[in-house]
One Martini backbone bead per residue (centre of mass of N, CA, C, O) as a GRO file, in nm:
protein
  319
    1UNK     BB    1   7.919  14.391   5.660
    2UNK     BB    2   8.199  14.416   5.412
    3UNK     BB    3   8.302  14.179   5.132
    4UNK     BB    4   8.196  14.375   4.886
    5UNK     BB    5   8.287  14.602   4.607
    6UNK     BB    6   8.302  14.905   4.382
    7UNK     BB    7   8.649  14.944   4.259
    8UNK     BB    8   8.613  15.170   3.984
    9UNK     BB    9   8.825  15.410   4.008
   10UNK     BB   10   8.976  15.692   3.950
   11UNK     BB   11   9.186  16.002   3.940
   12UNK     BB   12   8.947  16.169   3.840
   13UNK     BB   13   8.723  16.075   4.099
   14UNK     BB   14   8.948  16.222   4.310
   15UNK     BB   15   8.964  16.490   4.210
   16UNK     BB   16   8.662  16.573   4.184
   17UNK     BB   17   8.595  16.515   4.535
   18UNK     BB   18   8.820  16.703   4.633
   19UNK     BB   19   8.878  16.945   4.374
   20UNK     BB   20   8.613  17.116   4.422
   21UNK     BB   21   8.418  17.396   4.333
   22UNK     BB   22   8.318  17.736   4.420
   23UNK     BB   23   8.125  17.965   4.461
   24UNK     BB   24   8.172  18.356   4.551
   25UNK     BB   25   7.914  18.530   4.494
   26UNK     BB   26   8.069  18.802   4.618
   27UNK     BB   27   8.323  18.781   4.426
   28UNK     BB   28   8.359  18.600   4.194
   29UNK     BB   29   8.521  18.311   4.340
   30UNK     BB   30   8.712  18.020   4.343
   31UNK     BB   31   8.747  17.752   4.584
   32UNK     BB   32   8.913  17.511   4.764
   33UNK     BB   33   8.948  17.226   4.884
   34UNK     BB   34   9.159  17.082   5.150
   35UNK     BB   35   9.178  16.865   4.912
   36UNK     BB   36   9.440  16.727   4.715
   37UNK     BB   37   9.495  16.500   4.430
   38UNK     BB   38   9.822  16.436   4.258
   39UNK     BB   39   9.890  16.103   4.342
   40UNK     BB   40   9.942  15.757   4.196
   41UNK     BB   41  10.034  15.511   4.351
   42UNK     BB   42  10.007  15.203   4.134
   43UNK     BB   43   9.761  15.246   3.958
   44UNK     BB   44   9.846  14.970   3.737
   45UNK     BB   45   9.740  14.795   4.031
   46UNK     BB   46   9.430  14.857   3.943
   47UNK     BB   47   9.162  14.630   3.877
   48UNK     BB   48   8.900  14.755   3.837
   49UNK     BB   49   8.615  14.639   4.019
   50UNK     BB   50   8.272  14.584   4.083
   51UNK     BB   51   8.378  14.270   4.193
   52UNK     BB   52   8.527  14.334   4.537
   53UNK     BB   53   8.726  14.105   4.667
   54UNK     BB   54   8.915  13.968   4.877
   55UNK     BB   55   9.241  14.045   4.774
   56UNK     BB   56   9.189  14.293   4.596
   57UNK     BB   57   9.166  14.606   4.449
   58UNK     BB   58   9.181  14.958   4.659
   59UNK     BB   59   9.166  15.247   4.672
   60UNK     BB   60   9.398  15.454   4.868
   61UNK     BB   61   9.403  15.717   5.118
   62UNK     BB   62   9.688  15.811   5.332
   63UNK     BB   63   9.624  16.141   5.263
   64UNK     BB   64   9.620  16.452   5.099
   65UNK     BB   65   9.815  16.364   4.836
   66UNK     BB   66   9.786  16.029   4.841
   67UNK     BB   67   9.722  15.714   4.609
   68UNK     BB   68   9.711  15.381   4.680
   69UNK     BB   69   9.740  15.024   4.627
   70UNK     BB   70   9.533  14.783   4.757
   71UNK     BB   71   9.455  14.515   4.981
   72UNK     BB   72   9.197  14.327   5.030
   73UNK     BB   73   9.260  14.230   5.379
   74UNK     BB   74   9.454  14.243   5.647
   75UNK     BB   75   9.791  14.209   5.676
   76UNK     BB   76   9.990  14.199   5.878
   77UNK     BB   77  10.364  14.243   5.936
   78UNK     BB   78  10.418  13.979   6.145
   79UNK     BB   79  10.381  13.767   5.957
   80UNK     BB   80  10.493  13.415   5.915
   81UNK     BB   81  10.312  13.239   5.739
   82UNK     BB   82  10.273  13.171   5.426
   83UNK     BB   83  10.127  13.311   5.163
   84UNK     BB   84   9.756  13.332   5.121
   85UNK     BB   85   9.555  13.456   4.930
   86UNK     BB   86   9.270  13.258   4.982
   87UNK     BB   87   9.295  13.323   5.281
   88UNK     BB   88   9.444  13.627   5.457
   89UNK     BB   89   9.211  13.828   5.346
   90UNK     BB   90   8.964  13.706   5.510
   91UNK     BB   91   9.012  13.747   5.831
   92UNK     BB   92   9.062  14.108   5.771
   93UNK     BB   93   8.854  14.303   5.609
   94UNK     BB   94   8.747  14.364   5.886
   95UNK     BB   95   8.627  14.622   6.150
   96UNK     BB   96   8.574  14.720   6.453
   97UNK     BB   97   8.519  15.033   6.582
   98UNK     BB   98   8.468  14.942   6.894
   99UNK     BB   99   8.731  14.728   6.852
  100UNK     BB  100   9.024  14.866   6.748
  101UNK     BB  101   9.193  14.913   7.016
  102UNK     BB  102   9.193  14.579   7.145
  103UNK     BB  103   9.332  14.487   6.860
  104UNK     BB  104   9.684  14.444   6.778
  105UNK     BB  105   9.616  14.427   6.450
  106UNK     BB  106   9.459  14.771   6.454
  107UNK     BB  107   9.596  14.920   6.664
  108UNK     BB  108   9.834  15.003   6.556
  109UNK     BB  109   9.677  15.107   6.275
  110UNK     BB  110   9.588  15.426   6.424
  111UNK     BB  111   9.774  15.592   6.305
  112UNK     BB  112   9.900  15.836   6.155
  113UNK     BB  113  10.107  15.889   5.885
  114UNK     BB  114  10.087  15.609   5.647
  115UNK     BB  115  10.290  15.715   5.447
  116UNK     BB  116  10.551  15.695   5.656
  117UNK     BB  117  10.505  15.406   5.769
  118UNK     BB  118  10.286  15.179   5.599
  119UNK     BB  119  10.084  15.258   5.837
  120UNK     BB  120   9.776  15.318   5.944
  121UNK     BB  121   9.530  15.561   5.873
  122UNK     BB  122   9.222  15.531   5.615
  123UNK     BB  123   9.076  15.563   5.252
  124UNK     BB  124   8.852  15.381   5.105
  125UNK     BB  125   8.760  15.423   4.753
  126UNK     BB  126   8.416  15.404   4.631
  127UNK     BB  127   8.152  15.355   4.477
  128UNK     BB  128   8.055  15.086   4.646
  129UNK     BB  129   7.820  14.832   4.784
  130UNK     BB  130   7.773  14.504   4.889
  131UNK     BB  131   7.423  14.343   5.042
  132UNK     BB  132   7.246  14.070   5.234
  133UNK     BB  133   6.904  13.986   5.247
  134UNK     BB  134   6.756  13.845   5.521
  135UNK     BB  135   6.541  13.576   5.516
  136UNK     BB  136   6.295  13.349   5.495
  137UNK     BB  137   6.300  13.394   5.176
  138UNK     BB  138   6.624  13.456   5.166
  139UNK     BB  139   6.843  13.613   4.919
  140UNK     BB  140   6.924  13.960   4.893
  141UNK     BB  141   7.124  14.178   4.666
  142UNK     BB  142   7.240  14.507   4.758
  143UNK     BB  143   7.291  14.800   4.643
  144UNK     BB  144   7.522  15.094   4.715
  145UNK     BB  145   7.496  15.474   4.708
  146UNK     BB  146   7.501  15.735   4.586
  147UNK     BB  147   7.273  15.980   4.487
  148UNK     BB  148   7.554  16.163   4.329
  149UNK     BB  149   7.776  15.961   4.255
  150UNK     BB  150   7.975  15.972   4.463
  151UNK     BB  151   8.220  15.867   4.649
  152UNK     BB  152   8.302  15.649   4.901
  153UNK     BB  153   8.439  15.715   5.264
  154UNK     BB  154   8.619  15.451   5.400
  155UNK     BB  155   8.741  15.369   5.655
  156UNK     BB  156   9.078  15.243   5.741
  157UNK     BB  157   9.328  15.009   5.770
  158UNK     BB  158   9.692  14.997   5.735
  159UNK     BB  159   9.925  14.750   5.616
  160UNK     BB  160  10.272  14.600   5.601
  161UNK     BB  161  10.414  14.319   5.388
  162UNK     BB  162  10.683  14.137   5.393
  163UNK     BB  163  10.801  13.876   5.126
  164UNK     BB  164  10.938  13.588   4.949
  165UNK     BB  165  10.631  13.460   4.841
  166UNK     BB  166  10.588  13.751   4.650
  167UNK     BB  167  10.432  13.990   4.449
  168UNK     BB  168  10.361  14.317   4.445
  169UNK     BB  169  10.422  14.555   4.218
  170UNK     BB  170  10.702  14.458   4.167
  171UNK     BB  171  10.709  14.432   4.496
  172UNK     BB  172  10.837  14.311   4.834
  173UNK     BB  173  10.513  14.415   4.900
  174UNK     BB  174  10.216  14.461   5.096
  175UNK     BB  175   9.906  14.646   5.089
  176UNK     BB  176   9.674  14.662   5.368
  177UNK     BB  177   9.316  14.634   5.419
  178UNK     BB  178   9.034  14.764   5.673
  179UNK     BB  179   8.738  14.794   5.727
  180UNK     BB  180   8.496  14.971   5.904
  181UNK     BB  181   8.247  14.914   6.121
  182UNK     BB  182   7.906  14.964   6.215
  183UNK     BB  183   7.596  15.005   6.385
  184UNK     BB  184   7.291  15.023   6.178
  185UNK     BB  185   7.150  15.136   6.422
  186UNK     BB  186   7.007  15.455   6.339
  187UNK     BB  187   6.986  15.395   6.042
  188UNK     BB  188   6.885  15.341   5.693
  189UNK     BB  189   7.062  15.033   5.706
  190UNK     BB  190   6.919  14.844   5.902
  191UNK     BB  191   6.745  14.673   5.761
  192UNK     BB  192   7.014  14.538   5.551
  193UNK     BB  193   7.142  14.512   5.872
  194UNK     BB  194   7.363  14.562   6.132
  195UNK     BB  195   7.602  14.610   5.933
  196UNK     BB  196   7.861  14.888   5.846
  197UNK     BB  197   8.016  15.134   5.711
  198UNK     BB  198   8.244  15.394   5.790
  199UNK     BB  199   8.177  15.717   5.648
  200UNK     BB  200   8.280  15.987   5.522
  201UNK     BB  201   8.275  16.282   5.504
  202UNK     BB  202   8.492  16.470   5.297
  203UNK     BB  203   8.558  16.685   5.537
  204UNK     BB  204   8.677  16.425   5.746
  205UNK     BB  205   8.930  16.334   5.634
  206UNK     BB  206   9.164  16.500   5.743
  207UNK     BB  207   9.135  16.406   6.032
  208UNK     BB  208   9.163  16.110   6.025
  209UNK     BB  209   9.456  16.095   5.888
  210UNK     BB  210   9.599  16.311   6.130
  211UNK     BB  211   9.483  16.279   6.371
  212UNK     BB  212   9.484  16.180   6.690
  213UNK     BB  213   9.429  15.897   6.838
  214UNK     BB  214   9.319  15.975   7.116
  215UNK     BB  215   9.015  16.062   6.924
  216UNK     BB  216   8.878  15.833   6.778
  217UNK     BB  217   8.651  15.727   6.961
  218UNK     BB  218   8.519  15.991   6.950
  219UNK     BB  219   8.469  15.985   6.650
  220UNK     BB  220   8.312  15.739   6.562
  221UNK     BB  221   8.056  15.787   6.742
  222UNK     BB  222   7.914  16.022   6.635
  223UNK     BB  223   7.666  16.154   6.792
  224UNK     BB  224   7.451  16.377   6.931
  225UNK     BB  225   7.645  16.389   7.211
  226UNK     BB  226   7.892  16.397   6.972
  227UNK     BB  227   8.198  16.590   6.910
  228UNK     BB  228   8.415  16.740   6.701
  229UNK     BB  229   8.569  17.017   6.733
  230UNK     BB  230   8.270  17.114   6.735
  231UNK     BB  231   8.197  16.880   6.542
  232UNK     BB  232   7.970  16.640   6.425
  233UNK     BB  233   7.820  16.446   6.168
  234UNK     BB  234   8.096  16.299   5.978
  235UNK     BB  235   7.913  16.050   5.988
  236UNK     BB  236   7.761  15.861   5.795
  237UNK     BB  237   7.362  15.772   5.796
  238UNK     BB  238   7.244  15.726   5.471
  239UNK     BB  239   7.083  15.973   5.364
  240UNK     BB  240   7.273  15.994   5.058
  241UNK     BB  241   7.132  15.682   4.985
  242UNK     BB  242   7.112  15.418   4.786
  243UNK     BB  243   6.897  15.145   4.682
  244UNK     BB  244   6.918  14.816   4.473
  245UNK     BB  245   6.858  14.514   4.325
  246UNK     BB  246   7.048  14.257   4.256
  247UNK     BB  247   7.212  13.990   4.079
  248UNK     BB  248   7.300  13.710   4.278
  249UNK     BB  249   7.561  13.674   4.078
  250UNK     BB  250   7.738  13.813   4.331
  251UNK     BB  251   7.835  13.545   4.450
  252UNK     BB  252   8.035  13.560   4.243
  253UNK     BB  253   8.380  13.660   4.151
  254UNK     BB  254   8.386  13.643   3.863
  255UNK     BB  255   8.148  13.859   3.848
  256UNK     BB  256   8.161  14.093   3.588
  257UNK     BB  257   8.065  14.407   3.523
  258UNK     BB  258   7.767  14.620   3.451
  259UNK     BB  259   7.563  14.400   3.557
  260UNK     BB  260   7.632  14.422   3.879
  261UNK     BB  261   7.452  14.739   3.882
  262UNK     BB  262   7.217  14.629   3.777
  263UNK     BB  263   6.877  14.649   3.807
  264UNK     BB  264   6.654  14.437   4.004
  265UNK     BB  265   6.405  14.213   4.054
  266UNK     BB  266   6.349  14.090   4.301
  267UNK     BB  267   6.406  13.706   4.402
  268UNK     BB  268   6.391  13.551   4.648
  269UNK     BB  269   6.074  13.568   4.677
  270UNK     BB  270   5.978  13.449   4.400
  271UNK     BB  271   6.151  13.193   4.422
  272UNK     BB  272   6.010  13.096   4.645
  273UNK     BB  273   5.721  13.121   4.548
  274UNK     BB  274   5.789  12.891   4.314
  275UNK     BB  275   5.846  12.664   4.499
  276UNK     BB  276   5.548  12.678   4.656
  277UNK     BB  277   5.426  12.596   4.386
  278UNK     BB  278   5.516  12.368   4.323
  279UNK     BB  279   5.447  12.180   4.595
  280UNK     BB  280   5.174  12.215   4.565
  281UNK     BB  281   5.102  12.087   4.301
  282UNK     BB  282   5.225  11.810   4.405
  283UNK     BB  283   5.017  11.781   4.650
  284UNK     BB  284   4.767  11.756   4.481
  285UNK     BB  285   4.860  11.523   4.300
  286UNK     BB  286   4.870  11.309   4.514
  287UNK     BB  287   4.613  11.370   4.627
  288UNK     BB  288   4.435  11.314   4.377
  289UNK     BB  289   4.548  11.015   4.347
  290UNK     BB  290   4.486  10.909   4.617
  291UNK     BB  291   4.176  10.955   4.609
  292UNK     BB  292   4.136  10.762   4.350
  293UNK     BB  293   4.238  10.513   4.472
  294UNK     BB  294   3.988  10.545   4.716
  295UNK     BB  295   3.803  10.492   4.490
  296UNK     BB  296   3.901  10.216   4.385
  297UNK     BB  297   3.899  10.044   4.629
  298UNK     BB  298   3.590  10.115   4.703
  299UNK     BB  299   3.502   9.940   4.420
  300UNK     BB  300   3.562   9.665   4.498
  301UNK     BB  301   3.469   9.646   4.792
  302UNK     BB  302   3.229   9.614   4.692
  303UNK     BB  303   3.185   9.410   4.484
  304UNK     BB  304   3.284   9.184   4.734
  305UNK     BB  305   3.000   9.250   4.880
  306UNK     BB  306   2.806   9.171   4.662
  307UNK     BB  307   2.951   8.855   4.573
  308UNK     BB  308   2.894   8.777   4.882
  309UNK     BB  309   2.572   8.815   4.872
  310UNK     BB  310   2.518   8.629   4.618
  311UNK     BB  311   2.582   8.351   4.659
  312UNK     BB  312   2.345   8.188   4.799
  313UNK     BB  313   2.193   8.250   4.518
  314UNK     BB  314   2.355   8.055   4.326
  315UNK     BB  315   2.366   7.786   4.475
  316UNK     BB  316   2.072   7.757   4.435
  317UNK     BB  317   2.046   7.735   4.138
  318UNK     BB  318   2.234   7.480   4.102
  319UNK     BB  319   2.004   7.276   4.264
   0.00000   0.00000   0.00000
C-alpha cells in the first residue's frame, strides 16, 4: 500500500529529470533525453506537501511535454453522490497492477493520451514515500526515496470528474489519481512491506504513457522471463532506493514540513521496550510488598501459635 507521499515537486525538478544531458565523449556534443516537460497545467494549485495523503496535491505527468496538479485518490467520472473530500479520495488511492483490467473504475483509466481525453494512464512524480513497518514490536514508519535523489515516477492512472459541488483550481472539474502498486515478494522492499508502488525506470515514462493498452499487461509484470518490445527491466526492483526510519508523527496529516523525512532512531522498539521495563518493575514491586505482607502475616502467626502454646502456663501462675 502507498497512502502517504512526499509530493514536494516543482517544474524545475522536472524539467531536471527528464531534461537531463550526457555528453557523447566522441563527438564532444550533448544529447537530450527523449522526454522534455515544458509546461505545468495549474502548477500553483500544487500545495506541495512533505506529508501528502489522499486527497492533497501531487505532480500528475499525463503527456510527455505536460504535467497537471490532480488530486490523490481517484474518483471516477460517473460518480453520482455528492462530492466529499474526506471519505471519497481515500476509497481508491491506490490499484492493483494484477487487477487493474478487471475492475471497471481502473480498466477505463488504462488508455493512452490522457492529456486529450482527460482519463487514461499517467505518472505521479513524487520525491518519496513513507510505508510503516508492523511486527510484534509496534510500528515504525520509514521513508522511501532514490539514493540518487532523483524523482520517483510512479505509474497511475487518472480520471476527471466534473460536478457542482465543488470548485478546485478555479473550475468545476476536478483531476484525480490512483497509484498502481505490486507484490513487493523478490524486491529490496519486501521486509518493509508486502505490497509496493509500481516505479518505473525514467526511460519507461514515454513507454507507459503512450504505448497501446493491450500490452499492459505484460509491460506491470516485467519480470526476468518478460521484455517489452525486446527491452526488460522497465519496472524499479528497489536496487537504487534508500530508505530510513522517520518520526511516528507522520501518521498525523496535519504534520509537515522538514522533520517529515528526518531520520530517526526506531522508536517502536524502544518504546514497546520501555513499556515492558516499566511493567516489569510494576511486577517486581508488587512481588516484592506481596512478599513482605507474606512475612508480616507469618511474623503474626508465629506470635499467636506462641502466646496459644504459653497459655496454659500462665493459668498456673494464676492459681
Amino acid at each position: 500500500m502507498c497512502g502517504r507521499v512526499n509530493a514536494r515537486v516543482s517544474l524545475e525538478d522536472v524539467q531536471k529529470l527528464f531534461s537531463a544531458v550526457k555528453e557523447d565523449k566522441d563527438e564532444e556534443e550533448k544529447e537530450e533525453k527523449d522526454v522534455k516537460i515544458v509546461t505545468w497545467v495549474n502548477e500553483g494549485a500544487h500545495a506541495q506537501l512533505r506529508n501528502c495523503a489522499p486527497s492533497e496535491t501531487v505532480a500528475t505527468l499525463v503527456a510527455e511535454d505536460e504535467v497537471w496538479t490532480t488530486r490523490f485518490g481517484l474518483i471516477p467520472s460517473y460518480k453520482k453522490s455528492t462530492y466529499d473530500r474526506k471519505r471519497d479520495h481515500y476509497v481508491a488511492f491506490n490499484c492493483r497492477s494484477e487487477t487493474i483490467l478487471e475492475r471497471q473504475m481502473f480498466n477505463r483509466c488504462t488508455e493512452a493520451n490522457a492529456k486529450d481525453k482527460g482519463r487514461g494512464r499517467a505518472v505521479v512524480l513524487i520525491r518519496g514515500f513513507y510505508e510503516w513497518k508492523k511486527d510484534k514490536m509496534g510500528k515504525q514508519p520509514y521513508y522511501v526515496s532514490r539514493k540518487d535523489g532523483e524523482l520517483l515516477c510512479v505509474c497511475a492512472v487518472m480520471d476527471t470528474y466534473k460536478g457542482d459541488d465543488f470548485c478546485d483550481g478555479g473550475g468545476e472539474i476536478l483531476r484525480t489519481t490512483s497509484l498502481l502498486t505490486r507484490d513487493s515478494k523478490g524486491t529490496r522492499l519486501s521486509w518493509l512491506h508486502d505490497r509496493m508502488p509500481v516505479m518505473l525506470k525514467k526511460e519507461a515514462v514515454k513507454t507507459w504513457l503512450t504505448d497501446n493498452t493491450k500490452r499492459i499487461a505484460s509491460f506491470l509484470k516485467d519480470d526476468e522471463t518478460t521484455t517489452h518490445r525486446g527491452r526488460g527491466g522497465v519496472i524499479e526492483k528497489g536496487e537504487d532506493l534508500q530508505w530510513y526510519p522517520v518520526t511516528p508523527e507522520m501518521g498525523k496529516i496535519e504534520f509537515q514540513g522538514d522533520a517529515c523525512v528526518k531520520e530517526v532512531v526506531a522508536v517502536a522498539k524502544k518504546n514497546t521496550q520501555d513499556i515492558k521495563s516499566m511493567f516489569a518493575k510494576v511486577v517486581a514491586k508488587q512481588s516484592a510488598e506481596k512478599l513482605s505482607q507474606v512475612k508480616i502475616d507469618n511474623a503474626f502467626a508465629e506470635t499467636a501459635r506462641v502466646d496459644k502454646e504459653d497459655e496454659p502456663a500462665k493459668k498456673k501462675l494464676k492459681l
